[in-house]
VMD Tcl script that builds the backbone (N, CA, C; Angstrom):
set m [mol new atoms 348]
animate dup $m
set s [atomselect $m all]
$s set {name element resname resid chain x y z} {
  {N N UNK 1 A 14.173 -10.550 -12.552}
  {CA C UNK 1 A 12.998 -10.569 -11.705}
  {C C UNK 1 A 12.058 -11.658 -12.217}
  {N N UNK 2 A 11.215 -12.483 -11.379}
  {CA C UNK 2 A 10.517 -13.813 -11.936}
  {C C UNK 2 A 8.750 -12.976 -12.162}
  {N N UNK 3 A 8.471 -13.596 -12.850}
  {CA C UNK 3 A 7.179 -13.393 -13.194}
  {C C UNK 3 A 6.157 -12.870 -11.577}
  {N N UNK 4 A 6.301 -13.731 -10.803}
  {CA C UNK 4 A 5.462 -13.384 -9.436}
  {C C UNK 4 A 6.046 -12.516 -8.790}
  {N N UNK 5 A 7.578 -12.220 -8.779}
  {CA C UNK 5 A 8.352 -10.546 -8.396}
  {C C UNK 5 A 7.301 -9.490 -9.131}
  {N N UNK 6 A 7.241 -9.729 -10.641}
  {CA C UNK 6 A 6.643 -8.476 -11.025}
  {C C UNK 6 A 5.149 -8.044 -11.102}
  {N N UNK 7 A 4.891 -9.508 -10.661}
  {CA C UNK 7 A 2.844 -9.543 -10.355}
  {C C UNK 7 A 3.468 -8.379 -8.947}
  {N N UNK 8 A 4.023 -9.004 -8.141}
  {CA C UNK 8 A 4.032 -8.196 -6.957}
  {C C UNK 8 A 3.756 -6.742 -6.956}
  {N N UNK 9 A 5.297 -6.486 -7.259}
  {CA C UNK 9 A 5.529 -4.878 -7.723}
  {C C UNK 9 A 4.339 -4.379 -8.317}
  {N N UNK 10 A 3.963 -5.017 -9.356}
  {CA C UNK 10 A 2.088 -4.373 -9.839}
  {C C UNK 10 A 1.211 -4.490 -9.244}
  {N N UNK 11 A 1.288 -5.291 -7.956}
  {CA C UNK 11 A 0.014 -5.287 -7.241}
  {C C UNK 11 A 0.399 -3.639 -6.337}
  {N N UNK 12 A 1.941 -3.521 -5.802}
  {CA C UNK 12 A 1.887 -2.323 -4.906}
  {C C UNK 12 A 1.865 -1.043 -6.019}
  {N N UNK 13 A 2.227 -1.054 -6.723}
  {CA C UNK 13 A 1.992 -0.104 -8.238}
  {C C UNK 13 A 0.458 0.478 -7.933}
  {N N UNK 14 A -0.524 -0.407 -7.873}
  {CA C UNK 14 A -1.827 -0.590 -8.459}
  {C C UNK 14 A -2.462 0.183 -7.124}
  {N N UNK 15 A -2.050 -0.501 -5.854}
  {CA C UNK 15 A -2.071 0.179 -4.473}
  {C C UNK 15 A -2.076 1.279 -4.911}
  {N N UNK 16 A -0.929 2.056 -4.518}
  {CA C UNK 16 A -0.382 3.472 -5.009}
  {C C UNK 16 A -1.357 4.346 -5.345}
  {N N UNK 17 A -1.390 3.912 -7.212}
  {CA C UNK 17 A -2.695 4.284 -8.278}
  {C C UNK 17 A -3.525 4.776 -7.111}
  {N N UNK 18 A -4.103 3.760 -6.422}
  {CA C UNK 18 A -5.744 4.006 -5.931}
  {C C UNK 18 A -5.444 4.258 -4.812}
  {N N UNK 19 A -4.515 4.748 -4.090}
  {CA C UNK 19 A -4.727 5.800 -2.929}
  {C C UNK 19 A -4.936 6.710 -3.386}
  {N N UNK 20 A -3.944 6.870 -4.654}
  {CA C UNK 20 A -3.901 8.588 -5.193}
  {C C UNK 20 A -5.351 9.068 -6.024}
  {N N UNK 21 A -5.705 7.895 -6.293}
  {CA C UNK 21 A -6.889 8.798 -7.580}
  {C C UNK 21 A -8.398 8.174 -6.368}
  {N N UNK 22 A -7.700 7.850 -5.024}
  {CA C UNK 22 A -8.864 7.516 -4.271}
  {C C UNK 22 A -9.978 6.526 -4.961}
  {N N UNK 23 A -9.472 5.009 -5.539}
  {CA C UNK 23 A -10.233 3.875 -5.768}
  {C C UNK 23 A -10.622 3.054 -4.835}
  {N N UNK 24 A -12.146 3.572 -4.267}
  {CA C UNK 24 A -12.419 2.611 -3.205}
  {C C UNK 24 A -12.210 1.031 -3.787}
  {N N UNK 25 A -13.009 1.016 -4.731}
  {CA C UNK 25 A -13.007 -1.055 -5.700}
  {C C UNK 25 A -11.465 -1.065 -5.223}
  {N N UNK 26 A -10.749 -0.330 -5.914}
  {CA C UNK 26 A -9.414 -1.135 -6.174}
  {C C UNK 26 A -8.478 -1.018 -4.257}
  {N N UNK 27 A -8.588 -0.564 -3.852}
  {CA C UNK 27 A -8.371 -0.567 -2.721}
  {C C UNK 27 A -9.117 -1.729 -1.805}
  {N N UNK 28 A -9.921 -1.840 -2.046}
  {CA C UNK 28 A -10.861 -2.984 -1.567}
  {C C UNK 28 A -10.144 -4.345 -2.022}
  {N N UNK 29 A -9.818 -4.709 -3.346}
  {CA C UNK 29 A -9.455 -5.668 -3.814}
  {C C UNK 29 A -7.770 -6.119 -3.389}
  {N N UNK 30 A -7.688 -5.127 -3.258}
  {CA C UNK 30 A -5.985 -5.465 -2.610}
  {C C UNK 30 A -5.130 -5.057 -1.831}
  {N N UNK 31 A -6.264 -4.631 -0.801}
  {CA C UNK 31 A -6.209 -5.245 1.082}
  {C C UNK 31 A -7.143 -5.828 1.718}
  {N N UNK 32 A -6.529 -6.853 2.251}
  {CA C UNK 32 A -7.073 -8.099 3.047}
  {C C UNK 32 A -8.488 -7.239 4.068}
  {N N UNK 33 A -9.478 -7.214 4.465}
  {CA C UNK 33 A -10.218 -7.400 5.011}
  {C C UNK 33 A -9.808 -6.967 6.455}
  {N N UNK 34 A -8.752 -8.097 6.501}
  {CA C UNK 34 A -8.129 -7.839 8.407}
  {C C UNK 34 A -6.873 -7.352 8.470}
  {N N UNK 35 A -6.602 -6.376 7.383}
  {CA C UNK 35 A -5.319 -5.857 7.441}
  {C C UNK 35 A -5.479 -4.570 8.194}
  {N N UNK 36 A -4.270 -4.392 9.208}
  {CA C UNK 36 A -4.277 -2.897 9.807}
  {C C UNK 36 A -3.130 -1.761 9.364}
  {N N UNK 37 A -2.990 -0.966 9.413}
  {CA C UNK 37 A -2.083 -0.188 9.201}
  {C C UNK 37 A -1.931 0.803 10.280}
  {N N UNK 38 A -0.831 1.077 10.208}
  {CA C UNK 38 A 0.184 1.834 11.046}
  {C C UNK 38 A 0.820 3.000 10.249}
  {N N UNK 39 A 0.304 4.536 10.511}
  {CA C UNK 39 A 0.963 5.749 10.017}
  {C C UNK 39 A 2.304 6.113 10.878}
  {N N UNK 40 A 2.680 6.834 10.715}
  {CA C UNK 40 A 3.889 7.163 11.064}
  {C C UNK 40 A 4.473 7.929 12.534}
  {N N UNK 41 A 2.651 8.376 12.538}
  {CA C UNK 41 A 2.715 8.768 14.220}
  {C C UNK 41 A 2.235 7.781 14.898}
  {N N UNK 42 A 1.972 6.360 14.820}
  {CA C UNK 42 A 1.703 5.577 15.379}
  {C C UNK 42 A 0.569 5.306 15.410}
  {N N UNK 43 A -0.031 6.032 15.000}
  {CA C UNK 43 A -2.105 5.514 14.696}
  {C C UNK 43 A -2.149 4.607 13.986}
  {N N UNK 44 A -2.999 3.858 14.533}
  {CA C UNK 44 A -3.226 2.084 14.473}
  {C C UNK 44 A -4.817 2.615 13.430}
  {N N UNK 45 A -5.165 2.084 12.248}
  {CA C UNK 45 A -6.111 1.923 11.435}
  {C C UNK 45 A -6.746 0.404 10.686}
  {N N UNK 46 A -7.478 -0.470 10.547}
  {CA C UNK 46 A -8.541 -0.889 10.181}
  {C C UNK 46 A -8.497 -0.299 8.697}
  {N N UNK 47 A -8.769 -1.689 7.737}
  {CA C UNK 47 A -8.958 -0.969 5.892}
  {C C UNK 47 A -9.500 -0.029 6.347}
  {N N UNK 48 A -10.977 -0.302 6.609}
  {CA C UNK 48 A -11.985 0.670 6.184}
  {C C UNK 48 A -11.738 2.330 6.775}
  {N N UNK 49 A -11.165 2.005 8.051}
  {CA C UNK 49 A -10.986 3.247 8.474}
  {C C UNK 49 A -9.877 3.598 7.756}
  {N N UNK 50 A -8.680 3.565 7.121}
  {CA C UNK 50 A -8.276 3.733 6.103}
  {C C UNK 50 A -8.571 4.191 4.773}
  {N N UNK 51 A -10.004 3.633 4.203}
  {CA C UNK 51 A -10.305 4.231 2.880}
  {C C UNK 51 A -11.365 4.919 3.348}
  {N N UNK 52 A -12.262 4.927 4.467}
  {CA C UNK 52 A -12.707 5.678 4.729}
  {C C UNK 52 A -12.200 7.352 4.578}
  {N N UNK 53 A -10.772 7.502 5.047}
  {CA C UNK 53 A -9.983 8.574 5.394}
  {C C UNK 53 A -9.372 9.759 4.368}
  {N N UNK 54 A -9.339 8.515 3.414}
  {CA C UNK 54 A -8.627 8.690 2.148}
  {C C UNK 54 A -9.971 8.910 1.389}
  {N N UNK 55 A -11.140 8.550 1.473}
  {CA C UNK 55 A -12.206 8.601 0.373}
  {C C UNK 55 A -12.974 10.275 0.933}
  {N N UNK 56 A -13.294 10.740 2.129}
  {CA C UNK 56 A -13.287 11.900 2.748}
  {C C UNK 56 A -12.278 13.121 2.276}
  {N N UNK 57 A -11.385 12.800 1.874}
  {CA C UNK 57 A -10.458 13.769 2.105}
  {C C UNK 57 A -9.342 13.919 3.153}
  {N N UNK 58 A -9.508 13.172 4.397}
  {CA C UNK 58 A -8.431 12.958 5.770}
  {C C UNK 58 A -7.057 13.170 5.172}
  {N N UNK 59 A -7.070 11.918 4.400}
  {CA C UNK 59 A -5.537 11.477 3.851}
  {C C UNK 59 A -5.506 11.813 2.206}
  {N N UNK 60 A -4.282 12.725 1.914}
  {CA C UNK 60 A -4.533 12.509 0.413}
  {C C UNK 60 A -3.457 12.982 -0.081}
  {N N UNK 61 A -3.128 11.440 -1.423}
  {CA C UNK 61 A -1.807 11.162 -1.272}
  {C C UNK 61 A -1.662 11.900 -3.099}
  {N N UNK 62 A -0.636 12.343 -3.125}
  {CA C UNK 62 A -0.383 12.784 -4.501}
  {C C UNK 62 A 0.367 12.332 -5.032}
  {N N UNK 63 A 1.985 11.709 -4.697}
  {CA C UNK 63 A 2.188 11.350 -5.317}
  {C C UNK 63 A 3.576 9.883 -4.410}
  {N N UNK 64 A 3.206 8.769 -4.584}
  {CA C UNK 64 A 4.879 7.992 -4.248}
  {C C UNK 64 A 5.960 7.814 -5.299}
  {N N UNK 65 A 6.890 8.085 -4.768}
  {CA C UNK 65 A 7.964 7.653 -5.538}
  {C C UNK 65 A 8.816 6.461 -4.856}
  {N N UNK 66 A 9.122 5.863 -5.529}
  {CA C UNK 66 A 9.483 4.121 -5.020}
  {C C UNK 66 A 11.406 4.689 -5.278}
  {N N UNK 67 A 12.479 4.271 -4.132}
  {CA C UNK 67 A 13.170 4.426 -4.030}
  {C C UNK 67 A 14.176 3.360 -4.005}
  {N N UNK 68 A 13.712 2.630 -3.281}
  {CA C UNK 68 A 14.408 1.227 -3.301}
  {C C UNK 68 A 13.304 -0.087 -2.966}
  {N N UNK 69 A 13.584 -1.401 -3.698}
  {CA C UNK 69 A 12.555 -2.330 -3.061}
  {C C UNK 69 A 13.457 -3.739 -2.972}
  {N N UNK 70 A 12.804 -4.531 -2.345}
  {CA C UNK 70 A 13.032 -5.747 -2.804}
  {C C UNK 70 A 11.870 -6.627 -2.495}
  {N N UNK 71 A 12.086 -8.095 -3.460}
  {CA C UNK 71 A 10.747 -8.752 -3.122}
  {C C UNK 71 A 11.322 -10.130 -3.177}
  {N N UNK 72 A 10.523 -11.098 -2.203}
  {CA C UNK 72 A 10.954 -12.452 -2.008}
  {C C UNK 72 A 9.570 -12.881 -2.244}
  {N N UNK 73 A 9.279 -14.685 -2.991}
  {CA C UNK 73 A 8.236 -15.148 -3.477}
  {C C UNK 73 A 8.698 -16.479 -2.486}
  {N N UNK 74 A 7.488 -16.911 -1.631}
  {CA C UNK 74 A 7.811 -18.775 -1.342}
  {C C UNK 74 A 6.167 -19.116 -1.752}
  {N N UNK 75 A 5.904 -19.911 -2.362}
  {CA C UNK 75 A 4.439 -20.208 -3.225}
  {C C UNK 75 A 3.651 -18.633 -3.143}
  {N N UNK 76 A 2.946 -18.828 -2.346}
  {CA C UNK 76 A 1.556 -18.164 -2.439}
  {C C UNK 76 A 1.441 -16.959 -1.639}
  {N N UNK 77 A 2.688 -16.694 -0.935}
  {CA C UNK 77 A 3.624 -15.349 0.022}
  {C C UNK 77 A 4.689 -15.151 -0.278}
  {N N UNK 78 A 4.321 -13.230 -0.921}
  {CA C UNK 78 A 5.570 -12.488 -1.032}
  {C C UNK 78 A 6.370 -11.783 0.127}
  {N N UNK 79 A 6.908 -11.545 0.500}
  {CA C UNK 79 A 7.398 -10.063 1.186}
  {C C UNK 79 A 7.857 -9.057 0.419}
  {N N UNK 80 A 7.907 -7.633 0.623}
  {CA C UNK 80 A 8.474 -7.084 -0.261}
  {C C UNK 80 A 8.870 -5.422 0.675}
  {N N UNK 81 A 9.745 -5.248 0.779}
  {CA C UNK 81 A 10.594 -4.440 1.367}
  {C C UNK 81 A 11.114 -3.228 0.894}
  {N N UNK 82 A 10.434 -1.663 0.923}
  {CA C UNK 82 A 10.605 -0.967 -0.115}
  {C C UNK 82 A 10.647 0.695 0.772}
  {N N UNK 83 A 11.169 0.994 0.201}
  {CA C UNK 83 A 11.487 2.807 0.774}
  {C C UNK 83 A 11.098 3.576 -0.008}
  {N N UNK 84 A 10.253 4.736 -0.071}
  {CA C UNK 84 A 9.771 5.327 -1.246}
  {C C UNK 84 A 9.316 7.096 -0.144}
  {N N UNK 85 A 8.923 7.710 -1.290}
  {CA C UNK 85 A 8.921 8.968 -0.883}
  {C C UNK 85 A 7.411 9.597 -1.273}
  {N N UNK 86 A 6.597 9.919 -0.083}
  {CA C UNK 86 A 5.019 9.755 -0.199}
  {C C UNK 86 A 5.038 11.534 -0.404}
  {N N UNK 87 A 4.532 11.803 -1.089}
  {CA C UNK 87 A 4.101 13.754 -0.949}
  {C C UNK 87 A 2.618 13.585 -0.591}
  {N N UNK 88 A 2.456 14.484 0.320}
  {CA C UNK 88 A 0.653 13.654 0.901}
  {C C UNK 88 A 0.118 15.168 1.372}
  {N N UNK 89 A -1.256 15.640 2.076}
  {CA C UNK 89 A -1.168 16.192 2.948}
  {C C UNK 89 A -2.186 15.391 3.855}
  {N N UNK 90 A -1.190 15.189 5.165}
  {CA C UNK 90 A -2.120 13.986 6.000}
  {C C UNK 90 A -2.586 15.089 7.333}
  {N N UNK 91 A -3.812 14.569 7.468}
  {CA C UNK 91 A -4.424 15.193 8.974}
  {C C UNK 91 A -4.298 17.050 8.686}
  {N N UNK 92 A -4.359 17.668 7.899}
  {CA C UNK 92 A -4.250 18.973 7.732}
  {C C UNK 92 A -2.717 19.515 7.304}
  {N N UNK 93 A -1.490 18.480 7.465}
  {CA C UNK 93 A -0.251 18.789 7.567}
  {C C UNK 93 A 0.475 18.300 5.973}
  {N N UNK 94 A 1.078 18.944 5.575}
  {CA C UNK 94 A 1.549 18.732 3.795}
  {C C UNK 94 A 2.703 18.838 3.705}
  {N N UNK 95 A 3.364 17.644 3.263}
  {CA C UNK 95 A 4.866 17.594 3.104}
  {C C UNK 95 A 5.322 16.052 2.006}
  {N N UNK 96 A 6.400 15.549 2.491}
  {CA C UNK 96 A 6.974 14.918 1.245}
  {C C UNK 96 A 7.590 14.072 2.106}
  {N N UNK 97 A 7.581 12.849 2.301}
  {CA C UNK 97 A 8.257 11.909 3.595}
  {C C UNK 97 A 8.438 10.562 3.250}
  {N N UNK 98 A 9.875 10.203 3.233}
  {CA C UNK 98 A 10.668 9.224 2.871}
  {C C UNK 98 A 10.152 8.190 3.831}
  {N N UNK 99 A 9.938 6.950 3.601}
  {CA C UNK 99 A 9.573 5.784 4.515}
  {C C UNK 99 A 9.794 4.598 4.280}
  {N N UNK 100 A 10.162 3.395 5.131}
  {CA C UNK 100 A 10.594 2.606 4.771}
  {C C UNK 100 A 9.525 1.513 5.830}
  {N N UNK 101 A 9.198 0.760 4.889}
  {CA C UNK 101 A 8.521 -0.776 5.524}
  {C C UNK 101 A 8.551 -1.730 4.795}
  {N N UNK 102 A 7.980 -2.774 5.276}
  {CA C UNK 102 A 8.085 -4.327 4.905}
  {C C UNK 102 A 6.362 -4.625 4.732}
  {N N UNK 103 A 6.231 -4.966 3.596}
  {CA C UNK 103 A 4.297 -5.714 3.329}
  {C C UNK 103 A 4.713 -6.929 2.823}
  {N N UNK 104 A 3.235 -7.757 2.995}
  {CA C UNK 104 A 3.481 -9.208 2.607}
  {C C UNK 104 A 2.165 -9.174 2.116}
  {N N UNK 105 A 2.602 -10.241 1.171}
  {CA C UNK 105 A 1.061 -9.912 -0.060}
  {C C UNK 105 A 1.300 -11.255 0.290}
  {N N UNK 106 A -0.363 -12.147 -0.422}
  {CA C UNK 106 A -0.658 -13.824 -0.663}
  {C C UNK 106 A -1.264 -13.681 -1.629}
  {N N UNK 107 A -1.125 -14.426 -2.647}
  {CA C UNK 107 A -2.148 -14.492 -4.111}
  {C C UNK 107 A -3.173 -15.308 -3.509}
  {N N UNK 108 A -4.343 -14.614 -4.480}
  {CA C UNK 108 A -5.582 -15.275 -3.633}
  {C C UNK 108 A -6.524 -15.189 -5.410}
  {N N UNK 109 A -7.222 -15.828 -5.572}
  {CA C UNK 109 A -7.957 -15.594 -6.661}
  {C C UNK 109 A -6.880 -14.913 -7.785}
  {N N UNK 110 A -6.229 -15.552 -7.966}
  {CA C UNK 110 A -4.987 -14.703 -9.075}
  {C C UNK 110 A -4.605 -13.610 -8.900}
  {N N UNK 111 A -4.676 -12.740 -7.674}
  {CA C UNK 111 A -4.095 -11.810 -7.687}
  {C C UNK 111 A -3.412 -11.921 -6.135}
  {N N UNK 112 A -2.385 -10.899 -5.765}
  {CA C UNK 112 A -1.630 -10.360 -4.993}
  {C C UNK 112 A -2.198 -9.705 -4.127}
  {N N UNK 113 A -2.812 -9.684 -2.781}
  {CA C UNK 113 A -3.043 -9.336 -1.818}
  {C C UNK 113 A -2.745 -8.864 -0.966}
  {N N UNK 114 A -2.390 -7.605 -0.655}
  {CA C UNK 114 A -1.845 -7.242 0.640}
  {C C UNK 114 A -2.209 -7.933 1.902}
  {N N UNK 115 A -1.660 -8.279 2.657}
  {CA C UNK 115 A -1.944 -9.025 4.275}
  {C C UNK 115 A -1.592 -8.725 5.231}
  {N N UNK 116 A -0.396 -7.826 5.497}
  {CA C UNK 116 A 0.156 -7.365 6.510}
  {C C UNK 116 A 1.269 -6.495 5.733}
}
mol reanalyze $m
mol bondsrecalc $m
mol representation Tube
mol addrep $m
């Protein structure tokens, strides 16, 4: 794995961390501003409405487990492609749910950025 593979992986590591222990700073720092997200029932979210959700209580994640990943570096954009297993209880509902997506980080100020 090259040095910017494993900045990567620690930037989504670090993600993780601060959904779970609910770090607005660190959540702030490493998603983009104009990044949206997409849950699993199809609700379309905005960061803020995102850490908003998660800083309330809405969303609250206990624990991921990373199952499979991979990560590609071209300069200053990663992709990184990973399946992992979220135990959460989201919207009132509590369970343990395997998922698979694709994020793309850009280093920006020395660090790894989520962007999409």
């Amino acid at each position: 794995m090259t040095i910017e593979e494993k900045e990567v992986y620690a930037t989504y590591e670090a993600i993780n961390i601060a959904m779970i222990k609910k770090d607005r700073d660190a959540m702030e720092r490493y998603f983009d501003e104009k990044l949206t997200f997409t849950h699993m029932s199809g609700k379309k979210q905005t960061r803020e409405e995102l850490i908003g959700e998660i800083l309330d209580g809405t969303l609250n994640y206990y624990k991921i487990d990373t199952k499979d990943y991979s990560i590609s570096v071209t300069g200053d954009t990663a992709w990184m492609k990973v399946t992992h297993t979220l135990t959460a209880k989201v919207y009132g509902i509590s369970g343990a749910w395997t998922l698979a997506g694709e994020n793309t980080y850009r280093k920006r100020g020395g660090i790894w950025v989520r962007v999409r």
